[in-house]
Structures are given as C-alpha cells and as structure tokens.
C-alpha positions in Angstrom: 28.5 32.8 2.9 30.0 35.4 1.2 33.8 34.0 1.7 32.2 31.1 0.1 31.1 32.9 -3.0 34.6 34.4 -3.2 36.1 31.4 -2.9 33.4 29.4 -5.7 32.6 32.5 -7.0 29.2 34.2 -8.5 26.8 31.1 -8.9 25.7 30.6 -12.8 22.1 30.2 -12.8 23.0 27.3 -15.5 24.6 25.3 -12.8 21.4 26.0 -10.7 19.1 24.7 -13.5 20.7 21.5 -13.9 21.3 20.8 -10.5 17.2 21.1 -10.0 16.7 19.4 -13.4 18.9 16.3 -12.5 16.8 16.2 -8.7 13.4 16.5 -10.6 14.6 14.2 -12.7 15.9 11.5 -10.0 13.0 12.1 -7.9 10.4 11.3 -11.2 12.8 7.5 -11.1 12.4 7.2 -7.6 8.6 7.9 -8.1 8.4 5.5 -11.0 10.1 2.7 -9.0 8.0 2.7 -5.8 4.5 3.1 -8.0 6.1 -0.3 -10.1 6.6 -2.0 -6.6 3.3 -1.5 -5.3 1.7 -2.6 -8.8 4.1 -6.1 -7.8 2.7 -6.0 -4.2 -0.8 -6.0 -5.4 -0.7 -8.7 -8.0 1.3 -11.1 -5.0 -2.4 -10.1 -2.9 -4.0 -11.0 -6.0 -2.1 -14.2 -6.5 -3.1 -15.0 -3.0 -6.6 -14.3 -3.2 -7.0 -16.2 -6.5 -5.4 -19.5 -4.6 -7.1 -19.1 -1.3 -10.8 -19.1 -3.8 -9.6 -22.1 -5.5 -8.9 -23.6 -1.8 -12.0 -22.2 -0.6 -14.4 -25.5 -1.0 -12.0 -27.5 1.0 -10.9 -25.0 3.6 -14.2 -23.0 4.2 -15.0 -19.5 3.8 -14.7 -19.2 7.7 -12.7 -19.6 10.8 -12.6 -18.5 14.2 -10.7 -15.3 13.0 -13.1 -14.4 10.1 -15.9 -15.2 12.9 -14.5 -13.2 15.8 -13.8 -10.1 13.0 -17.1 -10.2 12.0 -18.5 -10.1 15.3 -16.0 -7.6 16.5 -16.5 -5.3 13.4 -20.4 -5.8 13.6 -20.4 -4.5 17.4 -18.8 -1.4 16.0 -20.8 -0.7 13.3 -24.3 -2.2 12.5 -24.0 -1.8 8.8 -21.5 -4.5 8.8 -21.4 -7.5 6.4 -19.6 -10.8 6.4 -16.0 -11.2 5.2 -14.9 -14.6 4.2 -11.4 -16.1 5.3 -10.2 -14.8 1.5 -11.2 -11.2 1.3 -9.7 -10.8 5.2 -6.8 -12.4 3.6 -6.5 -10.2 0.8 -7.2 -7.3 3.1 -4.5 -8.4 5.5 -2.0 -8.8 2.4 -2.9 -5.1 1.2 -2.9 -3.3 4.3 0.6 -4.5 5.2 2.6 -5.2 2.0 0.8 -1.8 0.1 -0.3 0.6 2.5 1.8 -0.5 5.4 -1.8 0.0 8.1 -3.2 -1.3 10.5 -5.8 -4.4 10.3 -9.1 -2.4 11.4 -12.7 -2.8 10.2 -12.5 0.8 8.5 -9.4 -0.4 6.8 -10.6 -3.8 5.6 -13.8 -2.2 4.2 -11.6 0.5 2.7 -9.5 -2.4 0.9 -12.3 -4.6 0.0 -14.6 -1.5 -2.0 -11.7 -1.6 -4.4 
C-alpha cells in the first residue's frame, strides 16, 4: 500500500468525494430504473386481470386449479376464502414477474390484500 501511495501519491479527499458522489449518484439511477420496471410489471398484471374479468362470464371464475388451490389452501388454514381463476392469475403474474416468489397460499393472500 504504501508503494502504491508513492507511486499515486497522497490521496486528495476531493477525488474521494466525487468518486462516492458519482456511485451515490449511479446507484440513485439504478434504483430509479428497477422501481420504473416493476411499476411496468404491475400494470402488464393489471392488464391481465382487467382481460381475464372481461372473459370471466364466458370462461368461469373456476377450474380445476382454482378448485384444487382452494381446497389445498383451505386444508392449511381454516380461514381461507375462495379465489377465482382471475385473482390466482393476477397473483401468479405478481409473484413471478414483481416479487420473483413462490406460488403459496401465504403469498397469494399477501398479493391479493393489496
């Protein structure tokens, strides 16, 4: 180290203050960017959501996953209500485009209380 400082010589503490400056400032972009594309992954679960309850007369708000969820998820916990084919969807969009977890009964609720 100290060859090195011989070599550079003394450190200004000017140089030190813009170096941190210029990381603070990169990391506050950096920041910025991944908080603008989870607002964009959101609004695609939104988008979604809004087509699969405009689809829901015709397509049901049921299947056999919805069904085998809900029983699942009510076996776990006795407090649990009903989810439709569209909020499992949203839920299933969330979880893995936003929050990158797992598809769980705790998660879904999580998701669906927002």
């Amino acid at each position: 180290m100290s060859k090195l400082v011989l070599f550079l010589g003394k450190p200004d503490k000017s140089v030190f203050s813009d170096i941190i400056r210029k990381l603070c400032h990169l990391c506050t972009v950096f920041c910025s960017l991944c908080l603008l594309q989870v607002q964009a992954d959101r609004r695609i679960c939104e988008q979604l959501t809004r087509v699969c309850e405009r689809n829901e007369p015709r397509i049901g708000i049921e299947d056999d996953v919805t069904k085998y969820l809900n029983v699942e998820c009510r076996r776990r916990d006795v407090r649990w209500k009903n989810i439709t084919r569209c909020q499992l969807e949203r839920a299933a969009c969330e979880l893995s485009l936003v929050e990158c977890g797992e598809l769980s009964c705790a998660n879904i609720v999580k998701v669906l209380r927002r």
